[in-house]
GUKOLLUM-939148 format. One record per residue (C-alpha): residue number from 1; residue in one letter; x, y negated, z. Coordinates in steps of 0.1 Angstrom, whole numbers. Each point is the difference from the previous one (the first is absolute). Layout:
BEGIN
(NUM,A,(X,Y,Z))
...
***
This chain:
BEGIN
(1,X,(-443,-996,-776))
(2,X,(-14,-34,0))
(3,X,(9,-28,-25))
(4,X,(18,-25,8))
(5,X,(-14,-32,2))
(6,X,(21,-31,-17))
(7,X,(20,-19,23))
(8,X,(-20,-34,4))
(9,X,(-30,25,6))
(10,X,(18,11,33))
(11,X,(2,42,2))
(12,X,(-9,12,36))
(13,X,(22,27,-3))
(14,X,(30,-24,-11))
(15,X,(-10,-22,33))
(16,X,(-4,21,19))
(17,X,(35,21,-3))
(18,X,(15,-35,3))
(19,X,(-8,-4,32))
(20,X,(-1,39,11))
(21,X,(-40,-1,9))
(22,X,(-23,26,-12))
(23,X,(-32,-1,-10))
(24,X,(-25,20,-13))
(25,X,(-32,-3,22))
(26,X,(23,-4,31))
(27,X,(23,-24,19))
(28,X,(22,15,26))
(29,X,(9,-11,36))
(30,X,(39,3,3))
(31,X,(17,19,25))
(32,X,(40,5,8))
(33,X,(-11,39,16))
(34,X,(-23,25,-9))
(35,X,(-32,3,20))
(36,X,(-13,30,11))
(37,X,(-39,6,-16))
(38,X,(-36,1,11))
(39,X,(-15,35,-5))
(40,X,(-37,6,9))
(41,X,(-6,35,5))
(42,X,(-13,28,-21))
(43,X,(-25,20,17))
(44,X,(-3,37,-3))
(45,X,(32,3,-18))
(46,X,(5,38,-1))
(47,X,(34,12,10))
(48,X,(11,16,-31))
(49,X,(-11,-33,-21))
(50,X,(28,-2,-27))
(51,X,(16,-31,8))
(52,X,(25,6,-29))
(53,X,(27,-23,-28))
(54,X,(10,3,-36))
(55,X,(40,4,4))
(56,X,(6,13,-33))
(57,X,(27,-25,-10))
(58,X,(18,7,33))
(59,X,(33,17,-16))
(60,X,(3,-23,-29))
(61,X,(0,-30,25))
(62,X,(24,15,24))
(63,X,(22,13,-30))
(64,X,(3,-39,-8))
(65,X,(11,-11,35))
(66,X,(-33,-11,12))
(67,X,(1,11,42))
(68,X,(-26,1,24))
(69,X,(-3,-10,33))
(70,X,(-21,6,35))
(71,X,(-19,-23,20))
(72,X,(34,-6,22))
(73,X,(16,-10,-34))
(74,X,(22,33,2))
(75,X,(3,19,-33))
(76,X,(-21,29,3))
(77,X,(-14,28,-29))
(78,X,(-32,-19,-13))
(79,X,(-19,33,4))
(80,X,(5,1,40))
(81,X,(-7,-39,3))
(82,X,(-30,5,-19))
(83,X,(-10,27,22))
(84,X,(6,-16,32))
(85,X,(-24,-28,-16))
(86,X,(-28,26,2))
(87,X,(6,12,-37))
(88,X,(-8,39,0))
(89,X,(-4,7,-42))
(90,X,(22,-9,-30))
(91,X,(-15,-1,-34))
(92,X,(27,7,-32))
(93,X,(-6,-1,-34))
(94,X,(11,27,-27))
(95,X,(8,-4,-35))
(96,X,(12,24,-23))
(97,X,(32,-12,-18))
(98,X,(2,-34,4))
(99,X,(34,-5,-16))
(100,X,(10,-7,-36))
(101,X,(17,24,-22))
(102,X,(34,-8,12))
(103,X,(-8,0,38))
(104,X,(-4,-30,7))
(105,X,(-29,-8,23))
(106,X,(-34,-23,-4))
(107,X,(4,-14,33))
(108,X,(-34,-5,23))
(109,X,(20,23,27))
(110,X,(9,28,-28))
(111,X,(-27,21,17))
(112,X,(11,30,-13))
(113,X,(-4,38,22))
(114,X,(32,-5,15))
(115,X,(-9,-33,11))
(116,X,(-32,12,16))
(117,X,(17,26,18))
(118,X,(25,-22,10))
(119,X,(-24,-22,20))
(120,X,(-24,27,7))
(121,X,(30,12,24))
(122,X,(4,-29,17))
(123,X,(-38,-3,4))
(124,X,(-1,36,15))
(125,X,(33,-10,25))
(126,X,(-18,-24,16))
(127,X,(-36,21,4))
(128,X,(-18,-15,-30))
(129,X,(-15,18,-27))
(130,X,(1,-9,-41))
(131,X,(-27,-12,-20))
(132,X,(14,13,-38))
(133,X,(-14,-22,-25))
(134,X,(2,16,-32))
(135,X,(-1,-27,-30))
(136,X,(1,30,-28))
(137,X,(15,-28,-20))
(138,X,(41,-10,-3))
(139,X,(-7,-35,12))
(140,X,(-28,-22,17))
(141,X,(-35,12,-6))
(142,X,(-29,-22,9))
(143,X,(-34,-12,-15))
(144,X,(22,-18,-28))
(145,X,(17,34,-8))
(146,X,(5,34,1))
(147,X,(22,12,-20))
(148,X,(13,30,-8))
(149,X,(36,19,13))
(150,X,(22,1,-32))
(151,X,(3,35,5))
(152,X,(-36,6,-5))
(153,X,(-6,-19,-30))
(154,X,(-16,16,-28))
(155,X,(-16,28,24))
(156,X,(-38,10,-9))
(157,X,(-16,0,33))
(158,X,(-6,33,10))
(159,X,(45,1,-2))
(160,X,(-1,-36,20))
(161,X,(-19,14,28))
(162,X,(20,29,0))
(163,X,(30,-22,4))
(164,X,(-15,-19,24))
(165,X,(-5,34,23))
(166,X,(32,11,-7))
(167,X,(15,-37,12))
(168,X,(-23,-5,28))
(169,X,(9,37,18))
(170,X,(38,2,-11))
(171,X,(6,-35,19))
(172,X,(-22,6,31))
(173,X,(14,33,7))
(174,X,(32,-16,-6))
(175,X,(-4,-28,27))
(176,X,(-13,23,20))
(177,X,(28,26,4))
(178,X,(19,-32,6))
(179,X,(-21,-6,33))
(180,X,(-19,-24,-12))
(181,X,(-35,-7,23))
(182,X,(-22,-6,-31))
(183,X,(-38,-10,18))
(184,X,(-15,-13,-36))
(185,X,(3,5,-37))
(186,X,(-13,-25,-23))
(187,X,(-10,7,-32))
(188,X,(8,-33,-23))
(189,X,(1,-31,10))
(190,X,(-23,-30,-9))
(191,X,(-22,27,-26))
(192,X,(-26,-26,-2))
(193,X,(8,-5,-34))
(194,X,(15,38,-13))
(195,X,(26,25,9))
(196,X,(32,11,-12))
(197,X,(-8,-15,-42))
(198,X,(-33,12,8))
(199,X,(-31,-24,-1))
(200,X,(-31,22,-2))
(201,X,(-14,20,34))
(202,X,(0,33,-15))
(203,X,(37,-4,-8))
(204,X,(6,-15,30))
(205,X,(-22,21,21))
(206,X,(21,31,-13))
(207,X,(35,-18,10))
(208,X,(-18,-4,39))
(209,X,(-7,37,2))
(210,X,(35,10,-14))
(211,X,(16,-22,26))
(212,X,(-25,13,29))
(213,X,(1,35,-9))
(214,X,(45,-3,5))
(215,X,(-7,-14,31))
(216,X,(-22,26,14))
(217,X,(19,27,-9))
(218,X,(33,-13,19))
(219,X,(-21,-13,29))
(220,X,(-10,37,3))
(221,X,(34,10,-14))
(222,X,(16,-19,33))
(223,X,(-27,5,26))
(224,X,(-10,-41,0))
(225,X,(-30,-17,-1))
(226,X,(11,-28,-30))
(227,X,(-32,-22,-6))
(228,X,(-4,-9,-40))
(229,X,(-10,-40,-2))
(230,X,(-10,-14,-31))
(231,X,(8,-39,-5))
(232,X,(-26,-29,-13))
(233,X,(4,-42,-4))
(234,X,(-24,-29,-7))
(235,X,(-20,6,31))
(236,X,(-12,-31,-10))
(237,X,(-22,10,-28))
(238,X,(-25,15,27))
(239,X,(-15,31,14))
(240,X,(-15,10,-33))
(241,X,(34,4,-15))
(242,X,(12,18,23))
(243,X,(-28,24,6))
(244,X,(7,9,-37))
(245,X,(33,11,7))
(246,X,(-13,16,28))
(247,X,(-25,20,-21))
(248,X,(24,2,-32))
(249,X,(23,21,23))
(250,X,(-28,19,9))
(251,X,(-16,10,-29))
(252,X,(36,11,-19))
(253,X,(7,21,39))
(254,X,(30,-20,9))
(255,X,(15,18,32))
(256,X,(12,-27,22))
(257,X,(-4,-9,41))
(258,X,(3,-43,-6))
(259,X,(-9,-27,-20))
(260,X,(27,-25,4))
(261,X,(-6,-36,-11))
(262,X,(24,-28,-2))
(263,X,(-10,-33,14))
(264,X,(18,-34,-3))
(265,X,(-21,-29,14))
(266,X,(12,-20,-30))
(267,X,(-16,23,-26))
(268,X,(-21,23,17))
(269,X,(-34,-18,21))
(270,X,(-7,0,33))
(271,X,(6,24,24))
(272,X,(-34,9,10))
(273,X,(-5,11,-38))
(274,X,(26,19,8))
(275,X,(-15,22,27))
(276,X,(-35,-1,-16))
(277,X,(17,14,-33))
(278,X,(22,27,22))
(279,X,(-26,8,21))
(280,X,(-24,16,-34))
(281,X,(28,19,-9))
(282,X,(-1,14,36))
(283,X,(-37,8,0))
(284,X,(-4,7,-31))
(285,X,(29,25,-11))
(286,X,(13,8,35))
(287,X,(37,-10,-9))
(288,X,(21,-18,29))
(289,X,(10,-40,-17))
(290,X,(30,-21,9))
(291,X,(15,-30,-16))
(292,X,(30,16,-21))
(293,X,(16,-40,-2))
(294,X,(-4,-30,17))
(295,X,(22,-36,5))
(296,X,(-1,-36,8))
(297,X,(25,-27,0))
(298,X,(15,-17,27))
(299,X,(21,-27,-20))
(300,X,(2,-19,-33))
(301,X,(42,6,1))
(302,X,(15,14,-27))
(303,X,(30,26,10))
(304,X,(15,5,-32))
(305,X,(-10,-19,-23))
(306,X,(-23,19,-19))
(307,X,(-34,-7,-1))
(308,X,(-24,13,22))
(309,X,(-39,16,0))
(310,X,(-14,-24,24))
(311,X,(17,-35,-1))
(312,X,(-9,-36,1))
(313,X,(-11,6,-41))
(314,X,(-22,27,10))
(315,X,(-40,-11,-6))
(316,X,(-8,31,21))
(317,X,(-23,3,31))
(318,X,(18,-7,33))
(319,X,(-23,10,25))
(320,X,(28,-2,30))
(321,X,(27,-30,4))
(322,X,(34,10,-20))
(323,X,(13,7,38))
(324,X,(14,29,24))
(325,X,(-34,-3,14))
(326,X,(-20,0,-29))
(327,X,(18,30,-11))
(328,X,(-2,18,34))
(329,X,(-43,-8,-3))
(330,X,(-3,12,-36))
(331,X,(16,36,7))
(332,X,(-19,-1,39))
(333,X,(-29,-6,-18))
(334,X,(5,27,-28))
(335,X,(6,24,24))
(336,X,(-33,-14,17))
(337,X,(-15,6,-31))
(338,X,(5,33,-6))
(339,X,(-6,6,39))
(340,X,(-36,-8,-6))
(341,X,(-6,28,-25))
(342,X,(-5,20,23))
(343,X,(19,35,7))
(344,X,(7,8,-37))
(345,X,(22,-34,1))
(346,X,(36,14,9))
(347,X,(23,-28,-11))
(348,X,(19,-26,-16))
(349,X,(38,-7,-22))
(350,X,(15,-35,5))
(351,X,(17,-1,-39))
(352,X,(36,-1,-4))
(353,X,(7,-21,39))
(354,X,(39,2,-7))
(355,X,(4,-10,-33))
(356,X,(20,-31,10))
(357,X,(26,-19,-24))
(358,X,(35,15,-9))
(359,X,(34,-11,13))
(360,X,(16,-28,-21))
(361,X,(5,-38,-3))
(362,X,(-14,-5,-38))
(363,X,(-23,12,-23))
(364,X,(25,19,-20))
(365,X,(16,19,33))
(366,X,(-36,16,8))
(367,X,(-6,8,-36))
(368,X,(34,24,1))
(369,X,(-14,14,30))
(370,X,(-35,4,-15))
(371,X,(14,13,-31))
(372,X,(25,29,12))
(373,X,(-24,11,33))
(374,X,(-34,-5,-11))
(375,X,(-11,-22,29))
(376,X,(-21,-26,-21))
(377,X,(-33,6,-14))
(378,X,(15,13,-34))
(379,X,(33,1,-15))
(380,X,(7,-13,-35))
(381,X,(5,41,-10))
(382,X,(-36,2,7))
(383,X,(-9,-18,-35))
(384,X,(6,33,-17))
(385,X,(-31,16,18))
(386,X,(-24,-30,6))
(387,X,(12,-27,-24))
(388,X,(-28,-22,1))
(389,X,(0,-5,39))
(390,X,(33,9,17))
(391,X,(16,-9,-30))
(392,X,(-6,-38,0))
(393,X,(-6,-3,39))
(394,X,(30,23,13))
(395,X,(16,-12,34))
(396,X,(-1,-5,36))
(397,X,(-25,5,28))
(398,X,(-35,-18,-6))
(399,X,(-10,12,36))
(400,X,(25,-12,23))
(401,X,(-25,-31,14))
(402,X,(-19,31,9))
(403,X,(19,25,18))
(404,X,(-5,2,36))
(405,X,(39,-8,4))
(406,X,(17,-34,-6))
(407,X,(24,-8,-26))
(408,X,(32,17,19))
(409,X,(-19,31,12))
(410,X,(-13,-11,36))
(411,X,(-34,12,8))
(412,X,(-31,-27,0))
(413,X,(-21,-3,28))
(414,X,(-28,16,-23))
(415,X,(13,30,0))
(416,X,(-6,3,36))
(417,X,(-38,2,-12))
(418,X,(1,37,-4))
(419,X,(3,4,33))
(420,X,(-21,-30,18))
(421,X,(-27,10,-19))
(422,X,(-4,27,25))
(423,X,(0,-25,28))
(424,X,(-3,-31,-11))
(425,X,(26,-27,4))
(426,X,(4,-39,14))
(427,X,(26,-23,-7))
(428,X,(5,-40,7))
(429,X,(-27,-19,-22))
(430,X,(12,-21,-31))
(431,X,(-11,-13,-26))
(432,X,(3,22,-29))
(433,X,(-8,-18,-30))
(434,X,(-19,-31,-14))
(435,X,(-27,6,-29))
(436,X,(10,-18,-26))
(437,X,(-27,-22,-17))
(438,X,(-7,-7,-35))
(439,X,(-17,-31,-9))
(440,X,(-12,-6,-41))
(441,X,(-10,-37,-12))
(442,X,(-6,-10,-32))
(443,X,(16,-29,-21))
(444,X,(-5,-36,21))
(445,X,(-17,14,27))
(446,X,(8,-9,37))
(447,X,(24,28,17))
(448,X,(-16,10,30))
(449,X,(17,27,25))
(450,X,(-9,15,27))
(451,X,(6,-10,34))
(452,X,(3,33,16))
(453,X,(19,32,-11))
(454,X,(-8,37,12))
(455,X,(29,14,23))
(456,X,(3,35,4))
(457,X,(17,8,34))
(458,X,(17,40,5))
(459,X,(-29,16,19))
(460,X,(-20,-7,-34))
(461,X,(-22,-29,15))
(462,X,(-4,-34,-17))
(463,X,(-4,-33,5))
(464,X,(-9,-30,-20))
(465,X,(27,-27,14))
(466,X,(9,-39,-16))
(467,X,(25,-6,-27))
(468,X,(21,-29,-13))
(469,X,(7,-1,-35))
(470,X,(28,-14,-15))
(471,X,(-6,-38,-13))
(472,X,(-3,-3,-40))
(473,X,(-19,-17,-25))
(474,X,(-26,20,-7))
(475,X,(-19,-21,-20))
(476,X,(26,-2,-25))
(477,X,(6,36,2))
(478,X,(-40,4,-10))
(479,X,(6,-23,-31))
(480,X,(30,16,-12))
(481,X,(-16,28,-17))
(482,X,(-4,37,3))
(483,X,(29,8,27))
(484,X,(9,24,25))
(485,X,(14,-11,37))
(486,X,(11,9,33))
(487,X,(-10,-21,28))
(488,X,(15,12,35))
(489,X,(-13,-10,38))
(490,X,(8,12,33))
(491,X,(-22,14,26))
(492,X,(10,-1,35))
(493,X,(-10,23,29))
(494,X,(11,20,25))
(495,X,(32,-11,-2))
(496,X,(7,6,-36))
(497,X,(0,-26,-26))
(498,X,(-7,21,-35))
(499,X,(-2,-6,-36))
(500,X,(-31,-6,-19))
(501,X,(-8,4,-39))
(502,X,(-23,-13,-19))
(503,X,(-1,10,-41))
(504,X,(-12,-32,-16))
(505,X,(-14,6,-33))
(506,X,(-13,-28,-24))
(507,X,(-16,11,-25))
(508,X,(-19,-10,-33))
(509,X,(-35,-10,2))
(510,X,(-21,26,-12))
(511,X,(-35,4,-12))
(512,X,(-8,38,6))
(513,X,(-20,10,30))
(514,X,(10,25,19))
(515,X,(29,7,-26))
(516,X,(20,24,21))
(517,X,(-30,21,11))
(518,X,(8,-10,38))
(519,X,(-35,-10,8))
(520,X,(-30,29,7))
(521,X,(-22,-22,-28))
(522,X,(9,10,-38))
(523,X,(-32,-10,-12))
(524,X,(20,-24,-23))
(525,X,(20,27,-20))
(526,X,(-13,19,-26))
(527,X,(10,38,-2))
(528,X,(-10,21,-30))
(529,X,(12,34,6))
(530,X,(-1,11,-43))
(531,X,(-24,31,4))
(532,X,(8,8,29))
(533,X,(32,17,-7))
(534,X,(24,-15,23))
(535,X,(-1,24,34))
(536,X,(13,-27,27))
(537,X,(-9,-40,-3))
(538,X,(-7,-28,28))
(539,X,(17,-14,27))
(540,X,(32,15,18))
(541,X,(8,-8,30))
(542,X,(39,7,4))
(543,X,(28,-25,-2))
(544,X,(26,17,-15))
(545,X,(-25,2,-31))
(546,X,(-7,-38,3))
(547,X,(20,-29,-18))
(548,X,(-11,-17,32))
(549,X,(-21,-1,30))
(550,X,(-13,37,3))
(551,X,(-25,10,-26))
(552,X,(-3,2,-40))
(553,X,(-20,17,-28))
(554,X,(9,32,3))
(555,X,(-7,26,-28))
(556,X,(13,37,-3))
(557,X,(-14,30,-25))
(558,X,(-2,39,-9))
(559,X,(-14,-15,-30))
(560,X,(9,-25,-24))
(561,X,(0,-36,14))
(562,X,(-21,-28,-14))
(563,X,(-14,-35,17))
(564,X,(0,-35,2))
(565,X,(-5,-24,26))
(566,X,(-7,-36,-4))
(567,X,(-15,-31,15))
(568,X,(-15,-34,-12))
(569,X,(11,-30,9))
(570,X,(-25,-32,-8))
(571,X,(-4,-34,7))
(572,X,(38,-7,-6))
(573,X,(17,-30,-7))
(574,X,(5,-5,-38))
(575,X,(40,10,-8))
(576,X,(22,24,-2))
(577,X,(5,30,19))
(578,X,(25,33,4))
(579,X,(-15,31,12))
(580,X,(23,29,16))
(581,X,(-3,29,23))
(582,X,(25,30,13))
(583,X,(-1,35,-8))
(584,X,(14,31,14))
(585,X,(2,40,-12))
(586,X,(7,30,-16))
(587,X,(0,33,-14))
(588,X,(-18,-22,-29))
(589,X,(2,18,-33))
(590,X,(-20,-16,-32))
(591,X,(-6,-34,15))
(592,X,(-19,-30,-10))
(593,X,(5,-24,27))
(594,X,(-4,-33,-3))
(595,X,(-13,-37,20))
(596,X,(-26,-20,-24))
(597,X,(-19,-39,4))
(598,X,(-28,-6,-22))
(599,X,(-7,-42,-2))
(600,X,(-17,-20,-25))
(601,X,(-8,30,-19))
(602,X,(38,8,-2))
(603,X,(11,31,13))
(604,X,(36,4,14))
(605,X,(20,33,10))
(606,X,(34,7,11))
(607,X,(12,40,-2))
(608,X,(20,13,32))
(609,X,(2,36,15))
(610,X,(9,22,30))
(611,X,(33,14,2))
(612,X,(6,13,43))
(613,X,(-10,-7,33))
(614,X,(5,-36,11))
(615,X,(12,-10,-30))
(616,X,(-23,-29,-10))
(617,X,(-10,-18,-33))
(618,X,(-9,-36,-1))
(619,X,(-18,-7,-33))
(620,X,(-9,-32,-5))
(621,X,(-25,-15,-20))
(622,X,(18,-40,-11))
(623,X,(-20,-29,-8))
(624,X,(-38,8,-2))
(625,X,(-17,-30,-12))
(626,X,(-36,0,21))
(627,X,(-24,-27,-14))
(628,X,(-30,14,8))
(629,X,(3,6,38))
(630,X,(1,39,-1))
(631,X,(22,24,-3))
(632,X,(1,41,4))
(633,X,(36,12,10))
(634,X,(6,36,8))
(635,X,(21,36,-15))
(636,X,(-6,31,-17))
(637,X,(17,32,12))
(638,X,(-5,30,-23))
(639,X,(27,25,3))
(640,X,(1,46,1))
(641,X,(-11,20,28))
(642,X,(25,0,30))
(643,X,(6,-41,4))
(644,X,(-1,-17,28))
(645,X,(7,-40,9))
(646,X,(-12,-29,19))
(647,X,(-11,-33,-11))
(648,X,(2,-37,22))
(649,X,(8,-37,4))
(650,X,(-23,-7,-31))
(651,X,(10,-41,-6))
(652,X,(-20,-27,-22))
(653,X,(20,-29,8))
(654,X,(-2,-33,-17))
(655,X,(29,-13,-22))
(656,X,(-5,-41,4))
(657,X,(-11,-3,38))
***
């Protein structure tokens, strides 16, 4: 989470909650009913596309009185509404035990077999088969872990593949002799990182086979045809990275049909990476690809009062307004996407579309709920497996601003986008959303905004249209220091008056060019890569990396990391000076990381470090006296193999002016 600004410095989020506006990148056109949506088309959309969902915490929910609804506003089983929505697959995850020794459960849907048969039922009632998403883990595995079932602690790895098999066969055969339509097994979930405890490919590699070689034998066992998918993230690292896993697999004779990949458009690049990264697996391995997990917002709300992924703090990319429409684009255009691939491009899973807020009028009545069914993301019990994680962040739903149902379990007009997609789809045109605009000024210099905002209308087009901002003084705004604020306008048009944002930020003067590595010239900073050793350093272009803006020093290595970066400054002003920058990381064993000034001959450091993702230092260098004119400001990053981190917002600002 972001911190929280002092009072007189005016938080946006603090604001902004006053007065029930979001913000985020977006301001949104209000409307008493829901719209219906613009789809455009997908072309060549084969029949048997897998337009499926993630409904794994289904039961939970319902076992804490959440109920669903149709598009008449009758309540109806969530599994036929979903189908009548053109929904035709149902993904489910699978973890071993994931209870504590006295039974009581780690919540996240307590997606134990019985769960996934449970829903795998329903699934088959209404003509859909089951994607079974085997976590090999008791609890949530992903890039940030993968950690082993209790049960198989301690096992070398030749008995942990064993018990893999063993796990893997016993629980398909047992869903299906309970007539459960299983279409897809997938092998681990998120393995970017490691499998099961295991982090090295051989290891890992020999977990794969154990798992494919249980599925085979029942898919002969039971006369199907179950295709084996393995399941990749970070899309955004590139085609290179992916093409390794690609050949990784290869090379250790993994048996799988698809190479699943998760794609969030916060995280995860564009979508045309997307398909370019897919389409080498395709041609290069001949595996089918989908997109295993996929989501976007369409509000800023809060259901339950504990926090989400995506809110107004989130400094993620947004590339669609925080709307029903700018989530029915994102998953139309996912599904587009993977379209494009070609014929080895068979589908996509909207994550988790139900997960929608608990009955209950406080905190504390959802937390019971949460507690005794297992319908929030994890249960206090969980602390005994994953302390460090569920056992400080245990709670509610993080997802319900993204399900594809509102807050009391009526379907969205996005969902309808499974089956427009097919057809494509017109409704009455609106405005959508207004892009909000984000003006910086330094200290005593005239505020100038814009006299024109973007608007986004429904049918995606945009226009630029005339605002009017509220009256202030904005001249005493610029000389009151380094301060954040909100300035609101309306736009008119078409019959809608709207809401318009504009960030304000006055900020100190600062000396640095270029200092948040925005601009395509770096010819001012200085990069000494120390013999070489560090494997990844320049410019990254991703904002959820960035202190600000979009880009920052990036560095990343197999080896040990060591470099500085620095710039001089000359022809200053003789005085005083503070020097500061933000940094970003992890995985950072060993390290030496600190921000230095040298001035007069005097040389000045300050020590910091890297301790997570998003979790920024701001050293600061105080009271550099500069005499001569010049001064060289810059850090030093030296730290073991395996660390990663992001450097920005480098600041030489003046004490007396």
């Amino acid at each position: 989470m972001m911190d929280r600004k002092a009072l007189v410095r005016i938080s946006f989020m603090t604001i902004l909650l006053m007065f029930g506006i979001p913000f985020g990148g977006w301001i949104f056109a209000e409307s008493s009913a829901q719209p219906g949506i613009f789809v455009k088309k997908v072309d060549g959309i084969p029949e048997d596309f897998i337009k499926g969902v993630d409904l794994s915490s289904i039961i939970a929910l319902e076992n804490s009185g959440v109920v669903f609804y149709n598009s008449k506003g009758e309540v109806q089983d969530i599994f036929k509404t979903l189908k009548e929505h053109g929904v035709n697959y149902i993904r489910v995850r699978v973890w071993n035990d994931p209870y504590d020794e006295y039974g009581n459960p780690y919540g996240g849907g307590n997606n134990d077999l019985q769960t996934a048969i449970a829903i795998g039922k329903r699934a088959a009632a209404q003509g859909m088969k089951l994607c079974v998403n085997f976590h090999y883990s008791d609890f949530w595995a992903d890039p940030s872990k993968q950690m082993v079932p209790k049960a198989w602690i301690g096992l070398n790895i030749d008995e942990k593949a064993n018990a893999l098999y063993e796990f893997t066969r016993s629980a398909l055969t047992e869903m299906l002799t309970a007539g459960v339509e299983i279409g897809i097994v997938q092998i681990g979930n998120e393995t970017t990182t490691g499998m099961s405890g295991e982090r090295n490919w051989i290891n890992i590699s020999k977990l794969m086979n154990a798992g494919s070689r249980a599925v085979r034998e029942v898919s002969a066992e039971f006369d199907k045809d179950l295709m084996i998918a393995v399941h990749f993230t970070n899309p955004e690292r590139g085609l290179a990275e992916y093409h390794r896993y690609g050949m990784i697999l290869e090379n250790f004779q993994v048996d799988y049909d698809i190479f699943a990949s998760s794609w969030y458009p916060y995280w995860h690049g564009s979508l045309a990476n997307l398909t370019a990264l897919l389409k080498d697996i395709a041609d290069s391995f001949g595996k089918k690809v989908m997109v295993a997990e996929v989501s976007y917002a369409y509000t800023y709300e809060n259901g339950d009062n504990f926090g989400n992924t995506i809110s107004e703090e989130s400094y993620v990319v947004k590339p669609y307004p925080i709307t029903v429409q700018g989530q029915a684009d994102c998953v139309r255009d996912c599904i587009q996407a993977v379209v494009d691939v070609g014929e080895a491009g068979i589908g996509i899973f909207y994550w988790e579309p139900a997960w929608i807020p608990v009955p209950g009028s406080s905190y504390e009545e959802r937390f019971d709920l949460w507690e005794k069914y297992g319908s929030g993301w994890a249960a206090s019990y969980a602390a005994t497996y994953d302390p460090e994680d569920a056992g400080v962040w245990y709670g509610g739903s993080s997802w319900e601003n993204q399900a594809l149902f509102d807050f009391s379990g009526r379907p969205l007009a996005s969902l309808q986008v499974f089956k427009y997609v097919n057809t494509g789809a017109e409704t009455d045109l609106l405005i959508d959303a207004v892009k909000e605009v984000e003006v910086k000024v330094r200290i005593g210099d005239p505020v100038m905004l814009p006299e024109t905002v973007m608007v986004i209308f429904n049918d995606g087009t945009t226009r630029e249209m005339a605002v009017i901002w509220e009256e202030h003084d904005y001249a005493a705004m610029s000389k009151a220091g380094p301060q954040d604020y909100l300035v609101y306008g309306t736009v008119t048009a078409e019959g809608q008056t709207v809401t318009a944002l504009c960030k304000l930020y006055v900020v100190e003067k600062n000396y640095l060019d270029n200092p948040s590595f925005e601009e395509a010239d770096l010819s001012m900073w200085k990069v000494n890569n120390v013999n070489n050793v560090t494997t990844e350093l320049g410019v990254l272009d991703k904002m959820a990396d960035a202190h600000s803006g979009t880009k920052s020093l990036h560095f990343y290595s197999r080896n040990n990391v060591h470099f500085t970066v620095e710039q001089e400054v000359k022809n200053l002003s003789p005085g005083r000076y503070n020097f500061s920058l933000f940094i970003q990381g992890g995985d950072a064993k060993d390290q030496e990381i600190y921000i230095y000034a040298v001035a007069d001959g005097v040389t000045y450091r300050e020590d910091t470090d890297i301790d997570g993702w998003r979790r920024f230092r701001n050293p600061i260098i105080r009271d550099i006296s500069v005499e001569s004119g010049t001064i060289i400001v810059g850090a030093s990053v030296k730290c073991g193999p395996g660390a990663w981190g992001t450097l920005d917002d480098f600041l030489l600002a003046p004490l007396d002016e």
